[in-house]
Every structure is written in structure tokens, then in C-alpha cells.
N, C-alpha and C positions, 0 to 999 in steps of 0.2 A: 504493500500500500504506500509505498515513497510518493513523494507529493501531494495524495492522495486527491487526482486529477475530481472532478465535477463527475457525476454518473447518476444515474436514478438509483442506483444501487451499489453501497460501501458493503465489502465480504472481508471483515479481517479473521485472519487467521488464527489469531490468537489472543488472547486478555491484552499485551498490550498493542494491537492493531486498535481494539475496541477503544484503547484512551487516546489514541491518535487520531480514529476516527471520528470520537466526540470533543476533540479538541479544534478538531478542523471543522466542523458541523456549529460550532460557537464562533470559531474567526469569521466564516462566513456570513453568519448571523441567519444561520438556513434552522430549519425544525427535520426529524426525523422520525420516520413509524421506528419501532423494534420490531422484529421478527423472527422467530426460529426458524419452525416447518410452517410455521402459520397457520394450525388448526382451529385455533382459534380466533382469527384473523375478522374474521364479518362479527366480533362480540363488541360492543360500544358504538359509540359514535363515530362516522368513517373517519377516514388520519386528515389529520390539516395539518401536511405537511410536505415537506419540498425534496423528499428524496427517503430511502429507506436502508435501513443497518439491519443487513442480513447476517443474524451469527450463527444460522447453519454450520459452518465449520467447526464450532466450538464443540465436540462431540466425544467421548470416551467415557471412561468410569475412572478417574485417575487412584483411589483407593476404596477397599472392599474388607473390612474386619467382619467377619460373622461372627464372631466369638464375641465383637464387643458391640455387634449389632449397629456398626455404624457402615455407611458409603458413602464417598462422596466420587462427584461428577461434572464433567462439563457443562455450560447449562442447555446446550442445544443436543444431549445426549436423549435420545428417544426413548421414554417410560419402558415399551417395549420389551427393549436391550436390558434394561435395569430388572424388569421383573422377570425376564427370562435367566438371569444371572443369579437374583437371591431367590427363585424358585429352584434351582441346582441344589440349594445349601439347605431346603426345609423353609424357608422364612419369603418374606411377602411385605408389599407397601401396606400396609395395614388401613393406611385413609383410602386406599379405594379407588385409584383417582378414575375417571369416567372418563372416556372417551367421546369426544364432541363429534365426531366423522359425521357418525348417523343423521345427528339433528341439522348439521349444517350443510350435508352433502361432498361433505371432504372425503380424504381415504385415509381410513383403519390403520390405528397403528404410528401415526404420524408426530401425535404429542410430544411435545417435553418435557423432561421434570422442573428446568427453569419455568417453559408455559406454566406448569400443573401447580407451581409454589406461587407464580407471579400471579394467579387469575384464583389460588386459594381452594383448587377441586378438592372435592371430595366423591365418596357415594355412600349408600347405602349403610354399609358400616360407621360413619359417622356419630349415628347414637351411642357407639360403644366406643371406638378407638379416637373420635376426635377429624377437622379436618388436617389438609394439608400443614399448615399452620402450625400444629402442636406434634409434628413429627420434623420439623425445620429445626436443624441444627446449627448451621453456619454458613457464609456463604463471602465471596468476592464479590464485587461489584464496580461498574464506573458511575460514577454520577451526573449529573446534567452539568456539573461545575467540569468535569472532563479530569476529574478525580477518582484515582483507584483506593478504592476502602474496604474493610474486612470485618467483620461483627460474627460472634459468639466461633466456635471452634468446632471440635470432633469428639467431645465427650457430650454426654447426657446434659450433667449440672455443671456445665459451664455457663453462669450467670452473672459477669464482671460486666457492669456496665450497663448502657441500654440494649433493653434485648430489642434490635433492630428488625429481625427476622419475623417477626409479629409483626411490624410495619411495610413491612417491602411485600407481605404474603398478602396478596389482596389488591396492590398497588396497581396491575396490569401494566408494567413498565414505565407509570409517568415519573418514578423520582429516581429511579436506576436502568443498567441496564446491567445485568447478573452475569458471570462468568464460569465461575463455578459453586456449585453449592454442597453444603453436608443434610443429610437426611438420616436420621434413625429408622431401621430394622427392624421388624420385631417376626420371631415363630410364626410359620402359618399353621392352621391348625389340620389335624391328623383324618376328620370327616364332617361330614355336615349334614345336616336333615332340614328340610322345611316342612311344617305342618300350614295346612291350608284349611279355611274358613269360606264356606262355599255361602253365598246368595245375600251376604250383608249389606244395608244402606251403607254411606259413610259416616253417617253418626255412630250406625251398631257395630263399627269397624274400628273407630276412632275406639270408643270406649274398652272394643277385646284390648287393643293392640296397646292401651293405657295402662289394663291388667296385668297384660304378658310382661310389659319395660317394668312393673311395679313389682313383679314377684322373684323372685330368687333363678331363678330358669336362664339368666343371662343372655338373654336375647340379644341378636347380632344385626339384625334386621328385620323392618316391620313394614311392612307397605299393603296397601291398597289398589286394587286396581276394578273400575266399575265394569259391569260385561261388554261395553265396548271398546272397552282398551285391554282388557285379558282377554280375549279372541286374536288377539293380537300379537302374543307372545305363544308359538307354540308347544313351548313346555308343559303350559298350563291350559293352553285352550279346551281341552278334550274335560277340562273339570269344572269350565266357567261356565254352569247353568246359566250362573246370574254371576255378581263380583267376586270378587276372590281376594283375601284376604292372607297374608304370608308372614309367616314367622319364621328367622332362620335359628338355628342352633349350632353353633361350632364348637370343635374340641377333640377331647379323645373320643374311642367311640364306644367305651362305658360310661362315659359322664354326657354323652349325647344322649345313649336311650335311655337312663333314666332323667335326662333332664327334659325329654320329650314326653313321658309319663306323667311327670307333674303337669306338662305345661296342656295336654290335652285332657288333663281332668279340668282345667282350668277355663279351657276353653270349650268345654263340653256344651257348656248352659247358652251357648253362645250363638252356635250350628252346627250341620255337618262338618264333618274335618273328613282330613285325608292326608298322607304325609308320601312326600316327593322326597327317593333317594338323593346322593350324593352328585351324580354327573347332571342329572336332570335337574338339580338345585342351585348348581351353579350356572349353566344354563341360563336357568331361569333367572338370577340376582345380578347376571350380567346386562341381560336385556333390560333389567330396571335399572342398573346402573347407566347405561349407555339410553334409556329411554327411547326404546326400538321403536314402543307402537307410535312415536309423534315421528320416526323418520323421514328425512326433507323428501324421500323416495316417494313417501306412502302421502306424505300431508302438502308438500310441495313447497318448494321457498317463499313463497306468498305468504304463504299462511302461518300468522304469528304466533309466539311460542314464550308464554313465557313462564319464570322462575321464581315463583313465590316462597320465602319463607315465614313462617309463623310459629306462635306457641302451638303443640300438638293439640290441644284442646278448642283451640280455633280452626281448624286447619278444615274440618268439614262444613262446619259453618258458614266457613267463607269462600268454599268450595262452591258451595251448593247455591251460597247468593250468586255468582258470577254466571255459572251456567246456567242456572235459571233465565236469567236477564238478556246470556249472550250465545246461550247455546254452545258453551265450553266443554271439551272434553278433557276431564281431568285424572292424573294418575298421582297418587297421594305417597310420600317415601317419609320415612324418618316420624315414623309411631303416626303421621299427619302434620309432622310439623316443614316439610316440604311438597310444597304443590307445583307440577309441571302441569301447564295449563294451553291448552290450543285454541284458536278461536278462525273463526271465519274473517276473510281478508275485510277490511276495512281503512278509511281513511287514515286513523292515528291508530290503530294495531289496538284497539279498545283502551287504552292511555286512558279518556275524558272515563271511565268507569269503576278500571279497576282499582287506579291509585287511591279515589277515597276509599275504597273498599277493604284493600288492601291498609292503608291508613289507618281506618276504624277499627282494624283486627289486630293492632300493633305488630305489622308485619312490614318486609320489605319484595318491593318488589323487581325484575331485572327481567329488559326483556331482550331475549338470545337470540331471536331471530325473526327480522323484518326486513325491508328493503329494505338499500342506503338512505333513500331520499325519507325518508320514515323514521328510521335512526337519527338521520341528520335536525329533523325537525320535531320530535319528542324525547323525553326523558329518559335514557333507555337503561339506568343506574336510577336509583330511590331517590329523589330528591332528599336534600340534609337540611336541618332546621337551621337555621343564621349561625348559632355559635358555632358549632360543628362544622359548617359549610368555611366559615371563616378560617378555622383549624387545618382544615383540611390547606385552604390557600394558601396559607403559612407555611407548612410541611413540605406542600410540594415548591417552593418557595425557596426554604431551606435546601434541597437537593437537588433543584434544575430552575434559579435564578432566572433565566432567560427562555424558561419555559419551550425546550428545544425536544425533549423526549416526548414523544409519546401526545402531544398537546390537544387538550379536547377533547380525550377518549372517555375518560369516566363522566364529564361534567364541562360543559362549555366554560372556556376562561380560563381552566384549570388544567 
């Protein structure tokens, strides 16, 4: 990258091309998108900006302790790669992270673990293990000042300082751009079972799946899915009279069937059950992880998509207001306290609706997938109340002065 000529597209080779090329990106007084593989490329408001930092090359696993449960990585290195490497050794990303391909019509497999920290994924497993965020160890990064910085390390409880890593997880690349990063490991477990809840409203779904996360049984996953969205998933189509209802169970596989015994006396009073082996269970917590039945294939890029989080005890309530009004079809993760929501193509992608709705339920909402020109012209991040929204300017303020990274992607101005 010597001189590092004008281009629509900067490729450094390495952490310090990335501070050369954001140091010339500031001389110029230009703005840049960030980009790995770009799978999650169409998420925000489109880039206003004057050229793009491809860190695709940045790629490898540079260290792997299974012992001490730590890895770290380049940040353009593909989830992939990583989960096929601590799946060799017994062990697994424990946050889950999802796969965007489906929803957005990209190709499988493409993610990065820097995408997957910077955008804060998670799936399914979340109720138990936590997101992206709480397994983010350490990491390199340049900053929008065209500064290389380092925050927490490769141990667990290394806690000197500010823990940055909670900050930068979430960010989508407006205050850094990440080079490499450390992540914790953890066991994956030895089988797993799902028991399933055959023909529930989402209330009387909400309330099992309340049960199950409240009793000893250690629930790993709890979702919802109504009979038109589990016809959807062929795991479980053959069982969807009506909705369907999923409890996963992980572990040994002595502490699996009796933890499956409690848990369908538990849910006996509730409805039909039926329990889905191990290959057909994961199967099945991928497609909900990856959220197949909204696929850009099946529902088309038009048609808007979005990502609602709530309290679980809200989560049907404000389900059910939405579709009622908009004719949504809704698939329910995390006991109901995440809703993926579809809706028929419209002007503002239902925006003027669901925000107070959304609002009133003290939840946040994000919408993954609309036009550009739709993006461009509504909220596609939760609106933030004045102090917070101020905070937030500051920060990014603090880390990219000249507002060169990433600008306007979460929040106009910002």
C-alpha cells in the first residue's frame, strides 16, 4: 500500500497497512465503509462514504489454547474456520453466533468473528451463555484518530482498566476498525434433546417457556414458532399441527434424560409434547438460529424484517399487537424475549407503527432488512432518548474525531 494511490477500495495486508490506510483516509479528509466479507453489509443505514477498507486479508487464527479455553484471530478470519477448528478439540462458540446469508440473500459461511463481535451476534443460546459481548476477551484495533490501541488481553479476569471490549461489541465499526481479536472457548456439550409443545397460542407459549427458564432443567433454548412459520422448518414440520413450541436440553447424556423427565412432567399440563433427537435438534436450533423460515429466498428482499427485543413476558403481547394490525408473521427466540418479525412491503417498512409499539413494550427495535432508499430515510437502529443519544456522540467523538469510519451507519450525524 506505499503511497496509498486514490481507489474505491484500500486492501491492507496487515494491522499496520490498516493504520496507514486510516491515516491517509484523515489526510485526505475522505470517510470510509469497513468491511470484511461483508455479510452483513445491507444492516444500517447505507455508507456515506467516499471509498471502502477492505480487511478481507486480515485472516488466520494467530493463537488456539484449548486447555485454557482461549483463541484468538484475525479479524477478517471466517467464524467458519474458527468453529471448525475448536469443534476438533470438543469445544464451540458458545454465543451462537447466526448466520445472516439467509435473511439477506448473501452466501453461507461468509461471516466474521470481527463482523460477529463488531455487530454483537448472538443466537438462541443467549438465555444461557450470554451474547457475543460476554465471551470478548481482547482485541487490537485502529481508531478513527489512525491510532493502533489494545484493550483487555488472553486471560478470563483480565480486568485492568476500561473494559473497552463491551464498547467496541455493538459498535458496527463506527469508532474502530479491529484487527485482531481474543475470544473465550468454552466445552461443547456431549448430546442434546429438544422437547416440543405442539398447538400453543403465544401467550400459552410464553408462559410454558417462563416455566421451563424458571425451573432447574437448564434450558439452553426456548423459542416459538406459530404454524406458519414451523411448516417452515422441516425438522419440525411433520409435528406442526398448529405452533410449536421448543425446549433444548444440553449436556451429558445422563443429565439430558433425566433433565428431560422433569422438564416434560413440567410441561405436561401445558400440551402435547414430543421430543426431537440429537441431529434433528440441531437441525432444527440452526434454522432458528439462522431464521430460515423469513429467508430473502422465500420472503424476498422487499419485504421487511425486523428484530425486536423485549422482556420475555412482553414478547407475545407485542407480538400479537403488530400482526394483528399488520398482518406480521412472527417467530418468537429467547423464552419471547426476541421477536423476528416480517411484514408486507410498505412505504416506511411499518417504522410509523411498530416503534411506539415497540416503545410501549420497553423494547428495542432494528430493522435488518429493507431497501437502501428505506434505510436511508427511516430509523433502522432504536432511536436513543437525548442523554444517551448525546453519549453516544461523544464516544464516537472520542474514537473517530472526524467522523471518517463507518459514518451514519447506526444513527444519522453519528
Amino acid at each position: 500500500m506505499n503511497g496509498l494511490p486514490m481507489a474505491d477500495t484500500l486492501q491492507p495486508r496487515d494491522a499496520k497497512d490498516v493504520e496507514a490506510a486510516v491515516q491517509w483516509v484523515l489526510a485526505e479528509g475522505k470517510a470510509t465503509e469497513i468491511v470484511g466479507h461483508g455479510s452483513k453489509r445491507v444492516i444500517g443505514r447505507p455508507a456515506q462514504t467516499d471509498l471502502t477498507l477492505d480487511l478481507s486479508a486480515l485472516s488466520g487464527i494467530t493463537l488456539y489454547e484449548p486447555e485454557e479455553l482461549v483463541l484468538s484471530a484475525k479479524a477478517a478470519t471466517p467464524l467458519a474456520e474458527i468453529e471448525a477448528l475448536v469443534a476438533a478439540k470438543g469445544q464451540q462458540l458458545a454465543f451462537e453466533p447466526m448466520d445472516y446469508a439467509t435473511l439477506l440473500g448473501g452466501v453461507a459461511g461468509r461471516g466474521t468473528i470481527g463482523g460477529a463481535l463488531a455487530a454483537n451476534v448472538s443466537g438462541p443460546r443467549r438465555i444461557k451463555a450470554g451474547a457475543a459481548r460476554d465471551h470478548f476477551l481482547g482485541f487490537s484495533a485502529v481508531s478513527g484518530r489512525g491510532e493502533t490501541f489494545k484493550s483487555g488481553g488472553r486471560v478470563v479476569k483480565n480486568v485492568t482498566g476500561y473494559d473497552l471490549c463491551k464498547l467496541i461489541a455493538g459498535s458496527w465499526g463506527t469508532l474502530a476498525a479491529m484487527t485482531e481479536v481474543t475470544i473465550k472457548v468454552l466445552p461443547a456439550a456431549e448430546t442434546e434433546e429438544t422437547l416440543l409443545i405442539r398447538g400453543l397460542e403465544p401467550a400459552q407459549a410464553v408462559e410454558a417457556m417462563t416455566t421451563a427458564m424458571g425451573s432447574a432443567c437448564d434450558v439452553s433454548g426456548a423459542a416459538h414458532l406459530p404454524p406458519e412459520v414451523a411448516t417452515s422448518i422441516p425438522a419440525v414440520a411433520g409435528a406442526a399441527g398448529g405452533g410449536i413450541t421448543a425446549l433444548r436440553l444440553e449436556g451429558f447424556s445422563p443429565s439430558v434424560v433425566h433433565r428431560r423427565g422433569v422438564l416434560q412432567g413440567l410441561m405436561k399440563p401445558f400440551g402435547d409434547l414430543a421430543t426431537i433427537d440429537a441431529s434433528v435438534s440441531r437441525t432444527f436450533w440452526k434454522a432458528v438460529r439462522d431464521v430460515t423460515p423469513f429467508a430473502a429466498g422465500r420472503e424476498g428482499m422487499e419485504r421487511p424484517l425486523w428484530r425486536i427485543s423485549t422482556a420475555p413476558d412482553r414478547g407475545a403481547e407485542l407480538g400479537a399487537t403488530i400482526a394483528k394490525r399488520d398482518g406480521a408473521k412472527v417467530l418468537y427466540d429467547w423464552a419471547g424475549g426476541l421477536l423476528w418479525l416480517t411484514l408486507a412491503a410498505s412505504d416506511d417498512a411499518g417504522a410509523a407503527r411498530i416503534g411506539p409499539a415497540v416503545a410501549g413494550a420497553g423494547g428495542h427495535a432494528t430493522l435488518i432488512r429493507a431497501p437502501a432508499s428505506m434505510r436511508a430515510a427511516i430509523g433502522v437502529f432504536a432511536p436513543q432518548e437525548a442523554g444517551l443519544a448525546a453519549l453516544t456522540k461523544r464516544v464516537k467523538e472520542s474514537f473517530d474525531p472526524k467522523g471518517v469510519l463507518n459514518p451514519g451507519r447506526m444513527w444519522a450525524g453519528v
